[in-house]
C-alpha positions in Angstrom: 7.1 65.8 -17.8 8.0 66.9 -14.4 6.9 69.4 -12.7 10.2 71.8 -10.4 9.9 74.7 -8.2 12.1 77.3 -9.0 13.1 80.7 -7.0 14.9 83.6 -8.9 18.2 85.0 -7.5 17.3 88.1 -8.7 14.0 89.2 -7.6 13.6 85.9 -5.2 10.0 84.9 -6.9 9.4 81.5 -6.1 7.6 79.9 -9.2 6.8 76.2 -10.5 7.0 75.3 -14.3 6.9 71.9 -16.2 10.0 71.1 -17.9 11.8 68.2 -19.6 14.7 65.8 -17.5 16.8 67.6 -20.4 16.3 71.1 -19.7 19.1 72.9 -17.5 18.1 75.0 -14.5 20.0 78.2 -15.2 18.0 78.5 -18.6 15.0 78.8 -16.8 13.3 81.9 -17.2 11.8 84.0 -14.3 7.9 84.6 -14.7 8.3 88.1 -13.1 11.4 89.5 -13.9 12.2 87.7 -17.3 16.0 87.2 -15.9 17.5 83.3 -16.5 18.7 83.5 -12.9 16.9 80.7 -10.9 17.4 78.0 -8.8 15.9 74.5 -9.0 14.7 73.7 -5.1 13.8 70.0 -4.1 10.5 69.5 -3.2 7.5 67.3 -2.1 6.4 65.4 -4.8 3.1 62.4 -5.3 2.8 59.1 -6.6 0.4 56.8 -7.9 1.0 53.3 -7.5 -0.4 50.7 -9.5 -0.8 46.8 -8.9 0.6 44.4 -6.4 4.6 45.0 -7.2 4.7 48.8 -5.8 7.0 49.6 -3.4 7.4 48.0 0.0 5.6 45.4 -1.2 8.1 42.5 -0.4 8.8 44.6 3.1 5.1 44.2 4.0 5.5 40.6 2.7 8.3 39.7 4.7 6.7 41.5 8.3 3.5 39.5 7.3 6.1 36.0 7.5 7.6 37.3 10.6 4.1 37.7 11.9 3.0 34.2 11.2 6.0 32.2 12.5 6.4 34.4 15.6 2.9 33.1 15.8 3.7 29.1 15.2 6.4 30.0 17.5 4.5 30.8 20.6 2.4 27.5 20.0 6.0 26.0 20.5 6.6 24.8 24.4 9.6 26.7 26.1 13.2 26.1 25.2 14.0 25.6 28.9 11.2 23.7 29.7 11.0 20.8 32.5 11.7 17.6 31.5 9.1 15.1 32.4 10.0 12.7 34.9 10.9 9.6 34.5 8.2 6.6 34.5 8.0 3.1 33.5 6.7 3.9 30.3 9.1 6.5 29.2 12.3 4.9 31.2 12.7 1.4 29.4 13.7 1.1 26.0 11.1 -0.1 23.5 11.5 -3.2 21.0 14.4 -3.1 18.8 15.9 0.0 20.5 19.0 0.1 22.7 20.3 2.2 24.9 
């Protein structure tokens, strides 16, 4: 059951109470005044995660890939790199190729 913070209209207590998903704000009773006037404020709330499928997992995954191939990427040469220049070896077309 979850736990909400409440805060009375009337008397503006602020007070916390465990309640079902079911049960409607405005029949929430005031600890201090006994009215059914309170509020339901949002508020901070914790988590336990458990095993490898909690979430951001795949978002961790996927920066951990981007990681690696920016790193095969910088073992690349550059895009706009110089060509070599030509030589005899490179110049002529081997056996069986054409030009």
């Amino acid at each position: 059951m979850p736990l909400y913070e409440y805060v009375c209209e009337s008397c503006e207590h602020g007070f916390e109470t465990m309640q079902a998903l079911s049960t409607k704000p405005e029949d929430t009773v005031c600890p201090k005044c006994q009215k059914t006037s309170s509020r339901r404020i949002m508020s901070s709330f914790a988590s336990k995660i458990v095993g490898t499928q909690k979430p951001g997992f795949a978002e961790t995954k996927a920066y951990n890939m981007h990681d690696e191939r920016m790193a095969n990427f910088k073992k690349l040469p550059p895009i706009s790199g110089m060509r070599a220049s030509p030589t005899e070896a490179n110049s002529n077309p081997g056996p069986g190729e054409s030009w």
